[in-house]
Rosetta silent file (secondary structure, phi, psi, omega in degrees, C-alpha in Angstrom):
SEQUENCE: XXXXXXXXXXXXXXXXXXXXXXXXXXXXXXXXXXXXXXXXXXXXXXXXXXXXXXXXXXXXXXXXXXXXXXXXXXXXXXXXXXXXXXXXXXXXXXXXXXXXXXXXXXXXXXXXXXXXXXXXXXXXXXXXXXXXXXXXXXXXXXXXXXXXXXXXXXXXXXXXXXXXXXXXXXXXXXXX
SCORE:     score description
SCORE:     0.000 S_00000001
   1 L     0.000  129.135  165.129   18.150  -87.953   27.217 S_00000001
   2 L   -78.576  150.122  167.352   17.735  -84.499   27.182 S_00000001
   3 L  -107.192  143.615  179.136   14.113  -82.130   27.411 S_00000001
   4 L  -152.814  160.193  163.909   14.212  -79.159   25.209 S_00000001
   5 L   -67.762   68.146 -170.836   11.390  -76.995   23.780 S_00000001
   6 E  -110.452  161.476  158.407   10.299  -77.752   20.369 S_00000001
   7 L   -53.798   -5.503 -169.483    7.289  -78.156   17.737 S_00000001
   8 L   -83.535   17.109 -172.037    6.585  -81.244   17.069 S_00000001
   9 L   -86.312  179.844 -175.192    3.167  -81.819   18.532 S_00000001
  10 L   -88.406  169.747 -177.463    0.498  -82.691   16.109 S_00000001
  11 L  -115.074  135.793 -177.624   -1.904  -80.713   14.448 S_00000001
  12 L   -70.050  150.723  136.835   -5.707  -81.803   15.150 S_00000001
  13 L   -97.722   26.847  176.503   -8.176  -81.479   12.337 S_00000001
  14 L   -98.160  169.427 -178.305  -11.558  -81.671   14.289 S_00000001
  15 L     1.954 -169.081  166.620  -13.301  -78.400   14.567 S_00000001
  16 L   -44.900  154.950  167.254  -11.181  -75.176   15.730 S_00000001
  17 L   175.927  114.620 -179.049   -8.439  -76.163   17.954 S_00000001
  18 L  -123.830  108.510  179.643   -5.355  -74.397   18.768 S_00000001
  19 L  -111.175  151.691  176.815   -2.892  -76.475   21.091 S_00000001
  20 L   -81.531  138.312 -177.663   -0.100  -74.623   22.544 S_00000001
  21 E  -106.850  126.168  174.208    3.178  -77.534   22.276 S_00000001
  22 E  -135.810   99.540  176.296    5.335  -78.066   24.803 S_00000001
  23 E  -114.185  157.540 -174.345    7.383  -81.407   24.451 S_00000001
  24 L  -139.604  137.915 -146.696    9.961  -83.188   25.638 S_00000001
  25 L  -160.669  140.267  178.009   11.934  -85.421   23.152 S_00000001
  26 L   -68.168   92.986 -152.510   14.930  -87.233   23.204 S_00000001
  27 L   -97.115  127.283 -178.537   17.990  -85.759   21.554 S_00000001
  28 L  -132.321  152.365 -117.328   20.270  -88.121   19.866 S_00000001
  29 L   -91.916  -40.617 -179.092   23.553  -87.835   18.594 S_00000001
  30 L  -132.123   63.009 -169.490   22.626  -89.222   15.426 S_00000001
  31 L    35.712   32.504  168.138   19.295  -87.599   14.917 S_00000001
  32 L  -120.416 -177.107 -166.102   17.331  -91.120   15.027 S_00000001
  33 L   123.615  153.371  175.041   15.701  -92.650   17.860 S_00000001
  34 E   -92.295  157.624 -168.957   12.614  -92.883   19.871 S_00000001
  35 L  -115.326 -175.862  153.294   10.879  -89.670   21.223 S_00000001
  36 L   171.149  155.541 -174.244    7.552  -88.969   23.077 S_00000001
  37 E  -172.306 -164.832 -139.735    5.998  -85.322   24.630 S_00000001
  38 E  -175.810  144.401  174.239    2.755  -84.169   25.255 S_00000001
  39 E  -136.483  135.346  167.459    0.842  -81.205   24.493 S_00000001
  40 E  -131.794  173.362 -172.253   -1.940  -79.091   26.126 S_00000001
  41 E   179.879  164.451  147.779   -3.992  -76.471   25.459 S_00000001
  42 E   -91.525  148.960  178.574   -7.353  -74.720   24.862 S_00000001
  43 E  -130.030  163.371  171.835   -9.745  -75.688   22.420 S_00000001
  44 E  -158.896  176.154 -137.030  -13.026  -74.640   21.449 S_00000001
  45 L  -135.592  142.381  155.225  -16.030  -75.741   19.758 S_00000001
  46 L  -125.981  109.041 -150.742  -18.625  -74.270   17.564 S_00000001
  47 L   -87.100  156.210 -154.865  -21.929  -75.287   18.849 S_00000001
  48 L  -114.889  106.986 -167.955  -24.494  -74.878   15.797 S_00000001
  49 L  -108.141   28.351  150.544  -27.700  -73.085   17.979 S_00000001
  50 L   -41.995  -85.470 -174.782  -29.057  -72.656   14.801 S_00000001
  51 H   -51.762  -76.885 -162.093  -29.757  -76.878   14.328 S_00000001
  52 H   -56.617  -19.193 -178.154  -30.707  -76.725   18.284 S_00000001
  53 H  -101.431  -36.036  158.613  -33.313  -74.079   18.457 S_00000001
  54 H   -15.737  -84.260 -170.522  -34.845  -76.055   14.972 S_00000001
  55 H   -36.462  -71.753  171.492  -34.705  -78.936   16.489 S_00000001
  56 H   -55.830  -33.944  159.208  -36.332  -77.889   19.355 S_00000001
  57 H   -98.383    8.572  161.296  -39.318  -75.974   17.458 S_00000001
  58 H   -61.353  -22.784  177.844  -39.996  -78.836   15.299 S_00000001
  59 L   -96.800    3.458  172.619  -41.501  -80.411   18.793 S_00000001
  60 L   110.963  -17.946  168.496  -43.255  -77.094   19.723 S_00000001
  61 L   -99.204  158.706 -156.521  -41.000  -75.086   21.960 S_00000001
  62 L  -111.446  163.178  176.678  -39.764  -71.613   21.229 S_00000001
  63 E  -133.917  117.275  177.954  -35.757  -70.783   22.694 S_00000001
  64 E   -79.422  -60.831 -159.882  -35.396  -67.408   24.614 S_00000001
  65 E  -134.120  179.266 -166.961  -32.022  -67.884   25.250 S_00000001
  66 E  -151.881   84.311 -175.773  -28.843  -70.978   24.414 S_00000001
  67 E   -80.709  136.120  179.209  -26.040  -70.689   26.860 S_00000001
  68 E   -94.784  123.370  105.177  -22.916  -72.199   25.114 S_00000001
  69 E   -99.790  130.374 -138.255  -19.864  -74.046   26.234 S_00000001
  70 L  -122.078   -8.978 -179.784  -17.366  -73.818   23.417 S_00000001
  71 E  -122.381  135.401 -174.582  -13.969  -73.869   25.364 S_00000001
  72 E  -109.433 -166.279  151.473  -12.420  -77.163   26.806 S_00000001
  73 E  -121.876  152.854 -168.298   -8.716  -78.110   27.650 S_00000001
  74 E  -146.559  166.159 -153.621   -7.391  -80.915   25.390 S_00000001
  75 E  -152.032  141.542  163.561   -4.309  -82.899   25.737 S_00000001
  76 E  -154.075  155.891 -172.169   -2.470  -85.063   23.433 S_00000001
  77 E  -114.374  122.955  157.507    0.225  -88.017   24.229 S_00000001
  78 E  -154.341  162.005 -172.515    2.678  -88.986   21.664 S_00000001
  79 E  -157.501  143.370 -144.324    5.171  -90.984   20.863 S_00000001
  80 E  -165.396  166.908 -175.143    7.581  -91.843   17.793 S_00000001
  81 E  -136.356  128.021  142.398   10.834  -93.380   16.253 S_00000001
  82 E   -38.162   58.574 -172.789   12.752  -91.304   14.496 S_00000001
  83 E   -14.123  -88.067 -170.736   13.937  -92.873   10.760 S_00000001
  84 E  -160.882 -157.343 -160.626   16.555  -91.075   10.506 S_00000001
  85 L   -56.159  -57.199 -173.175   17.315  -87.060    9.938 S_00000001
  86 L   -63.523  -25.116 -167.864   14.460  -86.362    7.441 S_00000001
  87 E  -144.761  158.848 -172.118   11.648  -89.067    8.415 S_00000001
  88 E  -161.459  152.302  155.460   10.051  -90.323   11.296 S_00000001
  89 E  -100.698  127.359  173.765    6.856  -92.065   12.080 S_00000001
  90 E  -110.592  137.230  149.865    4.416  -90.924   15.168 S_00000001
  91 E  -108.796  165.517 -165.438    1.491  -92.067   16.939 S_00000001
  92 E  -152.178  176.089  174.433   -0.935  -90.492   19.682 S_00000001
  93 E  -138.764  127.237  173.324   -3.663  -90.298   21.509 S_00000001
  94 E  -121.697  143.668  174.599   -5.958  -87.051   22.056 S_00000001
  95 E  -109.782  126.422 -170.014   -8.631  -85.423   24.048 S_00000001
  96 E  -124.608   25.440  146.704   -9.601  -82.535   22.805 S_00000001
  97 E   115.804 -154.711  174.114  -11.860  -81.736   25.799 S_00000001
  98 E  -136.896  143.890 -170.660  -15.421  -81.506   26.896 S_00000001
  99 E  -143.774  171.276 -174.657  -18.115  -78.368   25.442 S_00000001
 100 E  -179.759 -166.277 -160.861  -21.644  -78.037   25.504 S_00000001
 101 E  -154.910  131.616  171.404  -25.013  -75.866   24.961 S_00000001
 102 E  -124.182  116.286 -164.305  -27.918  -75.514   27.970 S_00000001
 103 E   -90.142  138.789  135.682  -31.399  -74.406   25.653 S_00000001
 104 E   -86.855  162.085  165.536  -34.159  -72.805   27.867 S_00000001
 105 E  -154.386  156.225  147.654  -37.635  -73.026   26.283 S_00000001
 106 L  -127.024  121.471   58.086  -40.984  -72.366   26.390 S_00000001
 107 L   -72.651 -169.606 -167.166  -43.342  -74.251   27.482 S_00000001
 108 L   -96.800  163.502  175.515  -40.731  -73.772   30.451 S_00000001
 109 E   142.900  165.171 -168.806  -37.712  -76.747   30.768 S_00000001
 110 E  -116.519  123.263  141.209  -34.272  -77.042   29.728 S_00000001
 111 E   -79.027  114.563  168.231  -32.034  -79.040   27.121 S_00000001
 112 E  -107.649  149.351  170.176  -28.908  -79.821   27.631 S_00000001
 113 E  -137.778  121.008 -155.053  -26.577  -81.266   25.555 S_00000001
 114 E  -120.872   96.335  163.333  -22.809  -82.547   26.262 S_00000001
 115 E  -112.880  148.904 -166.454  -20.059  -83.419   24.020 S_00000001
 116 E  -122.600  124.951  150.186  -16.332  -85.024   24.553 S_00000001
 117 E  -113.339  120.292  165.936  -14.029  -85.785   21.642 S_00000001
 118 E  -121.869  172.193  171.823  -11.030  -88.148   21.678 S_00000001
 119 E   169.891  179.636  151.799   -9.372  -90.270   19.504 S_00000001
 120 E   -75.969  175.485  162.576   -5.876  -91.579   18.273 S_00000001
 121 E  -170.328  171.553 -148.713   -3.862  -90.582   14.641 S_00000001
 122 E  -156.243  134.234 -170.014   -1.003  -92.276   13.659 S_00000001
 123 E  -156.875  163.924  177.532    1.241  -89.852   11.027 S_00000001
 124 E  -121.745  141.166 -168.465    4.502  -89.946    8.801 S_00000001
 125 E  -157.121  116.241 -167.435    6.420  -87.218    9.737 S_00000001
 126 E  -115.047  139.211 -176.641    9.098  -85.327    7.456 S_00000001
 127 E  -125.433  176.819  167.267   11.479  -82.732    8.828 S_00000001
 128 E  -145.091   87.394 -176.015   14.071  -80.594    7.073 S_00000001
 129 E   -56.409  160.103 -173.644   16.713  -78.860    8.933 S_00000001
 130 L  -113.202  -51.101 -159.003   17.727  -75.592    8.165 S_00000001
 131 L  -136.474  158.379  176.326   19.935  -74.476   11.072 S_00000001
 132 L   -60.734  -17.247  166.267   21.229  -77.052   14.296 S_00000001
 133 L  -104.035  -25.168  176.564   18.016  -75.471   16.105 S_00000001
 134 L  -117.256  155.611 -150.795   15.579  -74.954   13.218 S_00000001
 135 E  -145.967  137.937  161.934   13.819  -77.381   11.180 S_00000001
 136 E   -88.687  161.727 -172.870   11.130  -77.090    8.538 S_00000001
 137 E  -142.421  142.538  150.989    8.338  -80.036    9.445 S_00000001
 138 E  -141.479  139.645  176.033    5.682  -81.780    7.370 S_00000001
 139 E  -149.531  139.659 -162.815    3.163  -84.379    8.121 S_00000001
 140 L   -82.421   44.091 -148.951    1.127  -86.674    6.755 S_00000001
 141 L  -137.597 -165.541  154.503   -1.385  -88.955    8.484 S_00000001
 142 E  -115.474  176.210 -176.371   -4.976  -90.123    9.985 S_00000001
 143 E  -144.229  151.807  175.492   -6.564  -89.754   12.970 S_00000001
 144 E  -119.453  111.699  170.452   -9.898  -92.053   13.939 S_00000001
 145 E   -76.950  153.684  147.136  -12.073  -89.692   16.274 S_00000001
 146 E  -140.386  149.141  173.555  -15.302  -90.528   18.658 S_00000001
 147 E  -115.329  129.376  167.556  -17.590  -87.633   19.461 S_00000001
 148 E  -124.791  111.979  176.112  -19.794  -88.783   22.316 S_00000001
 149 E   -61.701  100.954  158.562  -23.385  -86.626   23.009 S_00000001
 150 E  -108.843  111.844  178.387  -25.038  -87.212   26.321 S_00000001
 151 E   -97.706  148.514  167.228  -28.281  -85.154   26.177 S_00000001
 152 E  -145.512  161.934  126.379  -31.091  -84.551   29.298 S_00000001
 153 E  -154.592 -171.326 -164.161  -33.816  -82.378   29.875 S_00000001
 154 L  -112.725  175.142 -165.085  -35.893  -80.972   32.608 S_00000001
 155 L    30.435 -132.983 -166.013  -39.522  -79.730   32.940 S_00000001
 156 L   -58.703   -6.466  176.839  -41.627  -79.758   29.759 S_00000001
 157 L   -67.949  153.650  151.721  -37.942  -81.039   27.634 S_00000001
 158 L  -143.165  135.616 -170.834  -37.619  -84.632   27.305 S_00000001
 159 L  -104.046  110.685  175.711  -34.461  -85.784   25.858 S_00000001
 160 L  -105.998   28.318  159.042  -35.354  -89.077   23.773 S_00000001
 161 L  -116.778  118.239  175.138  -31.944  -90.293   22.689 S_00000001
 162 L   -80.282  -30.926  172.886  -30.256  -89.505   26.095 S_00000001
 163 E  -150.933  173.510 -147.092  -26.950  -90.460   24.259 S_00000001
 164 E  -158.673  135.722  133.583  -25.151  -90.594   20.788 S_00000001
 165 E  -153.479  175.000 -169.294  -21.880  -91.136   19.125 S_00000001
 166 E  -160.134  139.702  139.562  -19.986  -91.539   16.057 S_00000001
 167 E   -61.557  127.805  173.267  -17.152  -92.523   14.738 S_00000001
 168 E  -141.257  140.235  149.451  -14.974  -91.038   12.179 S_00000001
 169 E   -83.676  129.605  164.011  -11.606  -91.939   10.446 S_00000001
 170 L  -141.256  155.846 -179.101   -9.897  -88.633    8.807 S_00000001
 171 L   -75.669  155.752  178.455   -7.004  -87.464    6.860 S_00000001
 172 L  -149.369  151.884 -175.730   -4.822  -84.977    8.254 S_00000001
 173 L  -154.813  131.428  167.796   -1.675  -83.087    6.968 S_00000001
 174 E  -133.765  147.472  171.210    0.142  -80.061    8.758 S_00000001
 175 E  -134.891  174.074 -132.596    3.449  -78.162    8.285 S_00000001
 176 L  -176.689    0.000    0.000    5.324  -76.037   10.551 S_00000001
């Protein structure tokens, strides 16, 4: 098995998220086979301080200021079988990192709030070579997310769901 530099990581659909792909995949002789690589990257998040300063003066406190963290690192694991030259199926697993928002208010106290997204996808994956190094790619699949919220706050804040999540299954499709 060889490592070479290629494209083939997946494309995320939750919020923004641009991963740079660097994989290493298994080159065989008669372009089928199983693979697997890995991708990192930065990601970021658009925290809505809109909903959060709302939120926050529906219970009576005013927000001076809402420091945001919107950029994680996120990572995805995958691995696949190769049909044959044109089709392939893949599955994965992803993190796509941890972001978050710290509210001041007055009366004085703090909110914080903390979210992590991961999840798996599973994809049909069609390629079309052009040249022995380049290939057009399309792909089809889902991905089942969890976003999990851990909230606190200090002084006059009280955070009264301290934690949250949801589930989501979604479609996803990318080309390349």
């Amino acid at each position: 098995m060889t490592c070479k530099l290629n494209s083939r990581g997946g494309t995320l659909t939750l919020g923004a998220l641009a991963l740079m792909s660097l994989a290493c995949q298994g080159a065989f002789a008669d372009d089928t086979g199983w693979y697997g690589g890995a991708n990192v990257g930065r990601s970021k998040a658009n925290i809505d301080n809109a909903r959060i300063t709302n939120g926050l003066a529906g219970q009576g406190f005013s927000v001076p200021s809402i420091s945001d963290r919107e950029n994680g690192t996120g990572f995805k694991l995958f691995g696949g079988y190769q049909v044959n030259r044109y089709l392939g199926l893949e599955g994965g697993y992803f993190d796509l990192g941890k972001f978050g928002y710290t509210a001041t208010t007055q009366p004085a106290g703090t909110l914080r709030g903390d979210l992590r997204l991961k999840g798996v996808n599973l994809d049909i994956v069609g390629t079309l070579p052009v040249t022995e190094r380049f290939f057009v790619l399309a792909r089809a699949g889902v991905n089942y997310a969890r976003a999990s919220d851990r909230f606190s706050g200090t002084g006059a804040v009280t955070a009264t769901s301290p934690t949250a999540s949801k589930r989501s299954a979604n479609v996803k499709f990318g080309a390349g």
